[in-house]
C-alpha positions as CSV (number, residue, x, y, z in Angstrom):
1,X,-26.4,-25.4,-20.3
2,X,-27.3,-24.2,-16.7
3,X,-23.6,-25.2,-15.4
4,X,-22.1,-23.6,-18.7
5,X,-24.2,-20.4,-17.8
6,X,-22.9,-20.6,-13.9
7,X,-19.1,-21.1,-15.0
8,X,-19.3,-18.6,-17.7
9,X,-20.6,-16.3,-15.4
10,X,-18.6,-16.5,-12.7
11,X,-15.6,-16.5,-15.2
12,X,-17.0,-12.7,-16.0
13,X,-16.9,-11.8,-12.0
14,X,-13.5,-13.3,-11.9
15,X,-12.3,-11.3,-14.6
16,X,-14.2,-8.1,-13.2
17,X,-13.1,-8.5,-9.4
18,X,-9.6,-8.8,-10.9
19,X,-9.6,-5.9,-13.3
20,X,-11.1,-3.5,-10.2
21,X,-7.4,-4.7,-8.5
22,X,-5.1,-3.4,-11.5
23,X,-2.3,-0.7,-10.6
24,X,-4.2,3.2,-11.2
25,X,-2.3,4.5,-14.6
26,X,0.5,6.2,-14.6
27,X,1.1,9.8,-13.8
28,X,3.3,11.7,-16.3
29,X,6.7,10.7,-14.1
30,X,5.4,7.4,-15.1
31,X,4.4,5.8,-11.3
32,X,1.7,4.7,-10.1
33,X,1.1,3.2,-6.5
34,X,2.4,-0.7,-6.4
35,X,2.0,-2.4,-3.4
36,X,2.5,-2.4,0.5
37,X,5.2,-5.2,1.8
38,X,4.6,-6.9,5.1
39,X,6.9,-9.0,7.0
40,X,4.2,-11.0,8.7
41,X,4.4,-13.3,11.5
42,X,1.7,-15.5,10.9
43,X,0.7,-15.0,6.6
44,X,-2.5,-16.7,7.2
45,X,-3.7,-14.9,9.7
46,X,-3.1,-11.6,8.4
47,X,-4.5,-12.9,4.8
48,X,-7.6,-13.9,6.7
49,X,-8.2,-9.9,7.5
50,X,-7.3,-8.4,4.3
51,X,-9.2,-11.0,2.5
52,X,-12.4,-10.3,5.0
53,X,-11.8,-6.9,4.4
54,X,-12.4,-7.7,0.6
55,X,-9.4,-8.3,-1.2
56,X,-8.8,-11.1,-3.6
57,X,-5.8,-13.3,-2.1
58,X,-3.3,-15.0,-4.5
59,X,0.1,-16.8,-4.5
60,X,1.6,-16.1,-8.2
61,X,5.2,-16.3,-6.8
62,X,7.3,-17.0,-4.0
63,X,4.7,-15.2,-1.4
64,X,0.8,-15.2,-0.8
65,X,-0.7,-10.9,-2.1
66,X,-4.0,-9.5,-1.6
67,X,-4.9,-7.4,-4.3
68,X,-7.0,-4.6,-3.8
69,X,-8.0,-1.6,-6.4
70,X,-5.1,0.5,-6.0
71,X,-2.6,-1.6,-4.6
72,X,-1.1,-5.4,-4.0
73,X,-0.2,-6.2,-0.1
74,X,2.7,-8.6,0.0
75,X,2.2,-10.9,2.3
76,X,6.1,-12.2,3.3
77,X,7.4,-14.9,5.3
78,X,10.3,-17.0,4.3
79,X,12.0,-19.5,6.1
80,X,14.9,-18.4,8.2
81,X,13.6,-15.1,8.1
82,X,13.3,-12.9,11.4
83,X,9.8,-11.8,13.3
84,X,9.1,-8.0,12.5
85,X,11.3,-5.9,14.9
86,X,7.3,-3.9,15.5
87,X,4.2,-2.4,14.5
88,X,4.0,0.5,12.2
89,X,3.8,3.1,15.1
90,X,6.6,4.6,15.7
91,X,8.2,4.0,12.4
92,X,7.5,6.9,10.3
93,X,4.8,5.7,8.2
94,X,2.3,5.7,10.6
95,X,-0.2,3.6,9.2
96,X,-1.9,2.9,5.7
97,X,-5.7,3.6,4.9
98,X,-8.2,2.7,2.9
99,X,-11.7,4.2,2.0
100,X,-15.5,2.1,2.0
101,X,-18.7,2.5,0.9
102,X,-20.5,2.5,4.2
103,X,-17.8,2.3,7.4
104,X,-20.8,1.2,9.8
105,X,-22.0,-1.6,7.5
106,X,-18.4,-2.7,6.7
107,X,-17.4,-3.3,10.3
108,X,-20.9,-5.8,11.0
109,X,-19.5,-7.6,7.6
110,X,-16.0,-7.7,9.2
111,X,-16.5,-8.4,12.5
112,X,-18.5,-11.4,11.3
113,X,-15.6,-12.5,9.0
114,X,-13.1,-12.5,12.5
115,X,-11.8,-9.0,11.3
116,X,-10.7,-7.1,14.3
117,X,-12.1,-3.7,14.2
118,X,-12.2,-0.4,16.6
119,X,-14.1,2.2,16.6
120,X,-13.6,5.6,14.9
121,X,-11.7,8.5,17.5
122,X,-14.1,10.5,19.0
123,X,-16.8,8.5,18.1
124,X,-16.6,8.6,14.8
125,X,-19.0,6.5,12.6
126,X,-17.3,7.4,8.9
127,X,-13.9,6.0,10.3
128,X,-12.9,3.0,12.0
129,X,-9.3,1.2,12.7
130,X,-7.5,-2.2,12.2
131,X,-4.8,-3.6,13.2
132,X,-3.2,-6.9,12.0
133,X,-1.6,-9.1,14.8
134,X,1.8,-7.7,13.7
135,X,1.0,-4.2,14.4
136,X,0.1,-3.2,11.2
137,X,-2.1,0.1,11.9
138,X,-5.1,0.9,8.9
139,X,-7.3,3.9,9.1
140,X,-10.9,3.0,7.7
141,X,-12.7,6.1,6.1
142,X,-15.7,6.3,3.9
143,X,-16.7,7.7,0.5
144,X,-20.1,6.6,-0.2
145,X,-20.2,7.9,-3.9
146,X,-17.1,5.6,-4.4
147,X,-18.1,2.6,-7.3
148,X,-16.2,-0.5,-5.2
149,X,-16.6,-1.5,-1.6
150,X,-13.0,-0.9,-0.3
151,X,-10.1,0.7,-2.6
152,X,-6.2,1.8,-0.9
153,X,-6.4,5.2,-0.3
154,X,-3.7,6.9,1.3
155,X,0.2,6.2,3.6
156,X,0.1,8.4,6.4
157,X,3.5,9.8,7.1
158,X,5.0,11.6,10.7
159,X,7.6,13.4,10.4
160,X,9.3,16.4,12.3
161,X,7.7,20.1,11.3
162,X,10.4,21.4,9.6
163,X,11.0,18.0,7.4
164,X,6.9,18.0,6.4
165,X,7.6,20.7,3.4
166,X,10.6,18.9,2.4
167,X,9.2,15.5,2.4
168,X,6.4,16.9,0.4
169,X,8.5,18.3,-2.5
170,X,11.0,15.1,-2.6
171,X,8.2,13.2,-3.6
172,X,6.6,15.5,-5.9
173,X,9.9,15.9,-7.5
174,X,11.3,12.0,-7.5
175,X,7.9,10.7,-8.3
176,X,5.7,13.0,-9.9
177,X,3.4,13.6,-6.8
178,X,1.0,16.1,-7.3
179,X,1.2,18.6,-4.0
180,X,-2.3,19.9,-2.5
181,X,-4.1,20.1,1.1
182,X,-6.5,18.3,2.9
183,X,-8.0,19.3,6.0
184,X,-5.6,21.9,6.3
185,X,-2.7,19.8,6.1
186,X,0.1,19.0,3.1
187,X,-0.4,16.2,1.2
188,X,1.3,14.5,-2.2
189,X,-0.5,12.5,-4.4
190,X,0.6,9.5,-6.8
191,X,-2.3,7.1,-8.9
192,X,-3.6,4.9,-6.3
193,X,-2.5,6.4,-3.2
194,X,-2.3,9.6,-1.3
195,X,0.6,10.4,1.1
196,X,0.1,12.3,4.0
197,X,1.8,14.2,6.6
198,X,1.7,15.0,10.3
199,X,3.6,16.9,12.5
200,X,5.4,14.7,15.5
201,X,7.8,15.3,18.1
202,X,9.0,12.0,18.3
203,X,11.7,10.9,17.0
204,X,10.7,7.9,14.2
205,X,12.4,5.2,13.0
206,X,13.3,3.7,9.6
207,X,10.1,1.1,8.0
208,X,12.7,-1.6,7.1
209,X,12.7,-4.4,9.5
210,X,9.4,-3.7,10.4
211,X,6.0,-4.9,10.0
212,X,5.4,-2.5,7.0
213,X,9.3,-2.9,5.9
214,X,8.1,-0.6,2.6
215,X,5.9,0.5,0.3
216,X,6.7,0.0,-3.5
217,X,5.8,2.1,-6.5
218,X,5.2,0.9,-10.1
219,X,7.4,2.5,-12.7
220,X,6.9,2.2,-16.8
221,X,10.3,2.4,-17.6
222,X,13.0,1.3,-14.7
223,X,16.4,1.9,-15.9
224,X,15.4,5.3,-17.3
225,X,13.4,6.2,-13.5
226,X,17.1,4.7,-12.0
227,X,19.4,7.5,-14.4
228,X,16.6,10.2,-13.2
229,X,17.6,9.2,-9.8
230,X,21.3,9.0,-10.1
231,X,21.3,12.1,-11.9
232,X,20.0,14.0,-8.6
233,X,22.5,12.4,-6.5
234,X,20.3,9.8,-5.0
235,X,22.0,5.9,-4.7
236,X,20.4,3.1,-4.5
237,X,20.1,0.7,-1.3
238,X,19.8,-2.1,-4.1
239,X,20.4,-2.4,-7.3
240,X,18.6,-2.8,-10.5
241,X,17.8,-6.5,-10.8
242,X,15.8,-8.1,-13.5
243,X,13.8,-11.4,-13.4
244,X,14.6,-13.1,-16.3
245,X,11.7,-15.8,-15.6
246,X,8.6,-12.7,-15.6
247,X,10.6,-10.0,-17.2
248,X,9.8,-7.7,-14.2
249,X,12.3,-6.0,-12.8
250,X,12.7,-4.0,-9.4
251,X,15.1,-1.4,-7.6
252,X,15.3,-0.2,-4.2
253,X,16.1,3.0,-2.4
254,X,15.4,4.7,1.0
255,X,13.9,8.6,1.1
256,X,15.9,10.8,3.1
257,X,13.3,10.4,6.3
258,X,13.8,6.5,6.6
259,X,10.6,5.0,4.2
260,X,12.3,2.0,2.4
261,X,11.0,2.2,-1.2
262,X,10.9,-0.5,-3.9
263,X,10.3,0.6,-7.4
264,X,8.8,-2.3,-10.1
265,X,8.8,-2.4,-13.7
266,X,6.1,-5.1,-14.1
267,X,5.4,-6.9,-17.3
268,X,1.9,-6.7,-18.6
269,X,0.0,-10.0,-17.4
């Protein structure tokens, strides 16, 4: 009876600690934040972070994915594949970020889990910074009225002054973003994630090819999102391609800044 108890109950924080990872619902474009895909060097070692960090690691397919609430991070190494041509910085999404309970008390947990953490700018103590060994750059901030320990929480665009405004409305047009501020500064945001935008006088490069080679959004109904598309002149970099296996099916396309962009229609598991 006591082991029936023990399995039964850790069935239910299976079930919950899975549930907490489902895509946000959809907005009334019908997308919701998906996932963030990494061409990783060395899988394990960057699963060993996200998973200390608190995700739940998995392998349902060709590729290992640590789920967290909000978004799935691909983890993607295939044989015959090429090392990441660099970190995100540089590229023009900047880094990722995600939000915590308590930042201070997250970084003893981490650190003791081999997670490699830095410190907040300007000493900070509600932020903090990690970076995978492929240059994969994460803002840590903190929420402590938030109901999970760590959740995705925003992709952090840099982009040329005059393109900020544009960028802003593309995706509040193409995906149903909902345009605001924060701290003073433009921001877009979908279920699950909120993009952000900074000024730069660099010039960035495309994501594709590197470390964070693009972020993906769920969509309910693909082909429809696809004709929405076509309809405003955009093409696609790949085309609509169904796995007749899952019944998912996925698209690609590339904003006019250089963020690669994979859109999923996923069957409900």
């Amino acid at each position: 009876m006591i082991r029936l108890i023990a399995a039964l109950g850790f069935l239910a924080g299976l079930a919950a600690g899975t549930a907490s990872a489902q895509p946000y619902p959809f907005n009334e474009a019908g997308v919701t934040m998906g996932h963030l895909h990494l061409n990783s060097n060395d899988v394990e070692a960057s699963k060993k972070i996200f998973v200390g960090m608190g995700g739940i690691a998995m392998k349902p397919g060709d590729f290992d994915i640590v789920q967290f609430p909000g978004v799935i991070v691909n983890l993607h190494l295939r044989p015959g594949n090429p090392p990441s041509a660099g970190p995100t910085e540089g590229t023009v999404v900047n880094h990722v970020g995600f939000i915590v309970q308590n930042v201070q008390e997250s970084i003893v947990r981490w650190k003791a889990a081999g997670v490699p953490v830095q410190p907040g700018s300007n000493g900070r103590l509600d932020q903090a910074y990690v970076y995978t060994p492929d240059g994969l750059k994460i803002e840590i901030l903190e929420d402590k009225t938030q109901s999970v320990l760590i959740r995705h929480e925003h992709v952090h665009f840099y982009l040329p002054e005059a393109a900020i405004a544009q960028s802003q409305a593309w995706y509040a047009r193409i995906f149903g973003a909902r345009t605001g501020v924060r701290n003073n500064a433009p921001v877009a945001d979908v279920p699950g994630a909120q993009l952000r935008f900074t000024k730069t006088d660099k010039t960035m490069v495309t994501t594709k090819g590197r470390i964070l080679d693009h972020i993906g959004f769920d969509v309910k109904d693909l082909q429809a999102f696809i004709k929405t598309l076509e309809a405003q002149g955009i093409k696609l970099d790949r085309p609509y391609t169904k796995n007749e296996k899952t019944g998912d099916a996925l698209a690609f396309i590339t904003d006019p800044w250089g963020v690669y962009i994979e859109m999923n229609e996923r069957r409900p598991r």
